[in-house]
N, C-alpha and C positions, 0 to 999 in steps of 0.2 A: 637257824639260830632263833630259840626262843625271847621275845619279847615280850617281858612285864608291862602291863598296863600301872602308869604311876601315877599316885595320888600328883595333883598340880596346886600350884600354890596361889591361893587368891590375888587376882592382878591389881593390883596399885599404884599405875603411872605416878609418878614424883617429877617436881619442876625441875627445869634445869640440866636435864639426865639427855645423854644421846638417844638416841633415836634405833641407831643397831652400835652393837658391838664386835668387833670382829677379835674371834677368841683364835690366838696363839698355840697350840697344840702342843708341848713337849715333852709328851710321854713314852714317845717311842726313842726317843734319845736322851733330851736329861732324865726322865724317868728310869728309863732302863741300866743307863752307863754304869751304874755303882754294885749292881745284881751281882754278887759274887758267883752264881751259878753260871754254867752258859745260857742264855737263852736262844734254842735253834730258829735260825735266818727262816725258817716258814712260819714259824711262830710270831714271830716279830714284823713279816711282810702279813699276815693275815690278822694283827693285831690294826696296821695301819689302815689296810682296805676295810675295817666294820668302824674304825673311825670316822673314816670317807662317808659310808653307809650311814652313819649317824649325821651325817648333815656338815662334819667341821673341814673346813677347805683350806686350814692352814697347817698342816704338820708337817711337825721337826722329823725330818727320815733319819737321818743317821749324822757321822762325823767320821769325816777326814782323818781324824788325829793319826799319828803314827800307833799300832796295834801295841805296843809296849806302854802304851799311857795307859791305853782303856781298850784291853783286853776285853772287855764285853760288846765292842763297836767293832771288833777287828774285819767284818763280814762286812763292811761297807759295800764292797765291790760287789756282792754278793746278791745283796739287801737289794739297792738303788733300782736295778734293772727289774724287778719283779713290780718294783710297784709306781714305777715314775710315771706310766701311760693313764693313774686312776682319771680319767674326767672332771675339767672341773677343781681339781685340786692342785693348790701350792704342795713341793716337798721341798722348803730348804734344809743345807746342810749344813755341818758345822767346818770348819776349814780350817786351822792353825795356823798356817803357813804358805809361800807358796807351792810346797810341793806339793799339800794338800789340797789348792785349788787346783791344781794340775789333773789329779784323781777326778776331781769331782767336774772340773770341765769334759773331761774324757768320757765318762759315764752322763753327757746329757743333762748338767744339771741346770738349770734357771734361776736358781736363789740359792745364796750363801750367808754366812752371819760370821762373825769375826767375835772372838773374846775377849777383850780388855778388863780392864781392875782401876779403879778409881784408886787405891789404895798403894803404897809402895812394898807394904809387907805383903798383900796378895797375890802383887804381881811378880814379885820374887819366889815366892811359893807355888804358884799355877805357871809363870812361864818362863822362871830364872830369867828373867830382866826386869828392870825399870820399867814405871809408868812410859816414860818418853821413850825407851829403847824400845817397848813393846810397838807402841805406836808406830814408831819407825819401821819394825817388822810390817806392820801391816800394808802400809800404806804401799808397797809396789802390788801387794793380792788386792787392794781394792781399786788401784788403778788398770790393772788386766782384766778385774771381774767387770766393771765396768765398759772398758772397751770392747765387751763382748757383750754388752748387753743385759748382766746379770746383775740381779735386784742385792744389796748387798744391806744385812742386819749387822749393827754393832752392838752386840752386849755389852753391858757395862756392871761388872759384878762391884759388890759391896757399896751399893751406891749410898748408904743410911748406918750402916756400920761395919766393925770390922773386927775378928775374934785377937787380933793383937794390938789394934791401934784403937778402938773403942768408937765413940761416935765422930763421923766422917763429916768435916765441916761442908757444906755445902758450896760455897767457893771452890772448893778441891772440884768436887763430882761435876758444875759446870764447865771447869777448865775440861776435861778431860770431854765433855759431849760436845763440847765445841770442838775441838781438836778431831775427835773421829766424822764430826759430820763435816771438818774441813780437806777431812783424808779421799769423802764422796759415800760415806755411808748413807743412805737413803733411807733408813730411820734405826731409831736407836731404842734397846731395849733398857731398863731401868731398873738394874735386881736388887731387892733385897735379900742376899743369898744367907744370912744370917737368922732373917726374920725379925730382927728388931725396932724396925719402922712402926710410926705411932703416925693416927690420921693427922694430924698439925705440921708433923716433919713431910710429910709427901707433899704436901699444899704448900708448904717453906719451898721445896727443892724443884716445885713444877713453876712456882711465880719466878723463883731465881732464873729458870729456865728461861723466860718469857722475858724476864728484864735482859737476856742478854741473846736477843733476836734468836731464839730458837722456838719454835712454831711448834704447840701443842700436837699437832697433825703429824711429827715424826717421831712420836713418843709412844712407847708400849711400856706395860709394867708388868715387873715378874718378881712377885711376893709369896714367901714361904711363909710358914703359919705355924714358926716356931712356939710362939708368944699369943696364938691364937688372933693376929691381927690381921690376917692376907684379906678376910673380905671386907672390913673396916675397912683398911689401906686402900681395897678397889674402889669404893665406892669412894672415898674421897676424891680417886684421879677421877673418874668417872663426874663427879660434881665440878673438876677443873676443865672439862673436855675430852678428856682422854678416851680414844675408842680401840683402842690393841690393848688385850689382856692375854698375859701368857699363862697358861694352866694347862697342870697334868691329871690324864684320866683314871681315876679310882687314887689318885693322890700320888703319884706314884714315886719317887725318888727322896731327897734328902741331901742335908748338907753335912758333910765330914769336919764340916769343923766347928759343928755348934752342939753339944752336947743336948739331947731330951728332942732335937730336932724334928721335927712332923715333919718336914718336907715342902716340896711345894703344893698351893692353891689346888685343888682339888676342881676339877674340870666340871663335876657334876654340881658341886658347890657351889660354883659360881653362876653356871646353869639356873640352877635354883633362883637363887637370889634374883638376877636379870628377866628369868621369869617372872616373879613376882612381883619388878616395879615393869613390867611391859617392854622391856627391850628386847627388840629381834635377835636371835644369833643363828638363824636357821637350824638349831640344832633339835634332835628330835634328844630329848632326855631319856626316852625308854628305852633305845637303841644304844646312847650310849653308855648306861646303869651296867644293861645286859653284858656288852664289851669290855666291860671294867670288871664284874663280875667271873664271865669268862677268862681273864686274862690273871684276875687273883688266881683263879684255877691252876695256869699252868706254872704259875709262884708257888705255890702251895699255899697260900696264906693270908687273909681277907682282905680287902681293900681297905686304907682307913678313912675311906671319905666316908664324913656321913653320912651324906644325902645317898651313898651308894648300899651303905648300910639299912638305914631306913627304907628304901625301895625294894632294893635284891635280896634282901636280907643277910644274916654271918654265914650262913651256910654257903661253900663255895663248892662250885659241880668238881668232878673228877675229870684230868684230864681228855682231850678231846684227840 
């Protein structure tokens, strides 16, 4: 694999700012799940192993769901076993339910992440239940994942808005991270799966957090860039403490229910930027440009990140 030499961006420690960031990887699964193409299981296990290669030790491998949801995940079984030995690296999965954690205990897995909806119309839409009904589904898969030892993420989607119920008051979206970290979630992720988040409302709903004993230290954020706000938005958690950021490589996914949608936070993007105020992520930028790059290739179609743009350039190789 060729690797671009990247321009780097002048470093500018800022006060205030962590120290490292530990980036969230979800390219290989929210990224991909919406692909209307197939994308072939060597494609997507050799997609994860040059992420590895680029230094990021946290990625999303695949999802549980039943093959009728997300036909483009259906190869879980498939996927897991190729790449779950990488060294060094986290692979959580996504799980639904618990037959779903059933799959994914059987295939070896150590990290799981659970879906929730702060909202009552989202979660009527993503899991035909209630907020509480959903919750109640989970809580016997987080009580098994647990006694087994399995590090367990709660998503928490439209945590800042909502395409039928508009903005999401933030008392709502506290009840609900209370309740999944009373389920035994071991940290909780914070989407804005909309994109409509503004730096003021993240720093609103991180203090809210904290007034109601929930410890910045199990807080991750996962901001789409609908609206052009996902590195604004990081950097403000990032000024509240926050050090899990979730972002996908070369940009890669999107949300079905927000019209003009970018997607989410772009991996390289973020890269960038933590570059440039001195925060560690261990990741090598050239390495992962390349892999973004490479993997527009087997999409057919350029990455929209950026900073992947500016690096690799529009031109993407032929497949491989």
């Amino acid at each position: 694999m060729t690797t671009p030499e990247p321009a780097l961006p002048m470093v500018v420690p800022a006060e205030g700012l962590p120290a490292r960031v530990r980036i969230h990887e979800v390219g290989a699964r929210d990224g991909l799940q919406n692909e209307k193409a197939t994308v072939p299981t060597a494609v997507k296990a050799e997609f994860v192993r040059r992420l590895a290669d680029a230094g990021l030790t946290t990625i999303e491998a695949t999802s549980f769901v039943h093959p009728k949801w997300v036909p483009q995940l259906a190869d879980a079984e498939q996927l897991f076993p190729l790449v779950r030995d990488l060294p060094g690296v986290h692979l959580p999965v996504l799980v639904p339910n618990d037959r779903g954690l059933d799959r994914a205990l059987a295939l070896g897995a150590g990290r799981i992440a659970v879906f929730a909806s702060a909202t009552e119309s989202f979660a009527k839409a993503n899991l035909n239940r209630t907020v509480d009904e959903a919750l109640a589904m989970f809580a016997p898969v987080v009580e098994k994942a647990r006694a087994r030892n399995v590090h367990v993420r709660g998503y928490l989607s439209m945590c800042f808005g909502d395409p039928w119920e508009g903005a999401v008051p933030v008392p709502q979206v506290v009840r609900v991270c209370r309740a999944l970290l009373d389920l035994g979630c071991d940290e909780l992720s914070l989407g804005d799966t909309i994109g409509v988040a503004t730096p003021g409302h993240v720093r609103a709903l991180l203090a809210a957090l904290n007034e109601q004993h929930i410890p910045t230290s199990a807080l991750g954020v996962h901001f789409h860039d609908t609206y052009g706000q996902a590195l604004s938005n990081t950097l403000a958690a990032l000024q509240h403490g926050v050090t899990t950021v979730d972002a996908s490589a070369g940009g890669l996914g999107g949300c079905p229910y927000a019209k003009s949608a970018t997607g989410n936070l772009a991996t390289e993007d973020l890269v960038w930027m933590l570059q440039g105020l001195g925060i560690d992520t261990g990741v090598d930028l050239g390495r992962l440009t390349a892999t973004s790059v490479w993997m527009a290739g087997q999409l057919g179609r350029p990455s929209p990140s950026r900073t992947v743009k500016a690096l690799g350039g529009t031109t993407q190789p032929h497949k491989e």
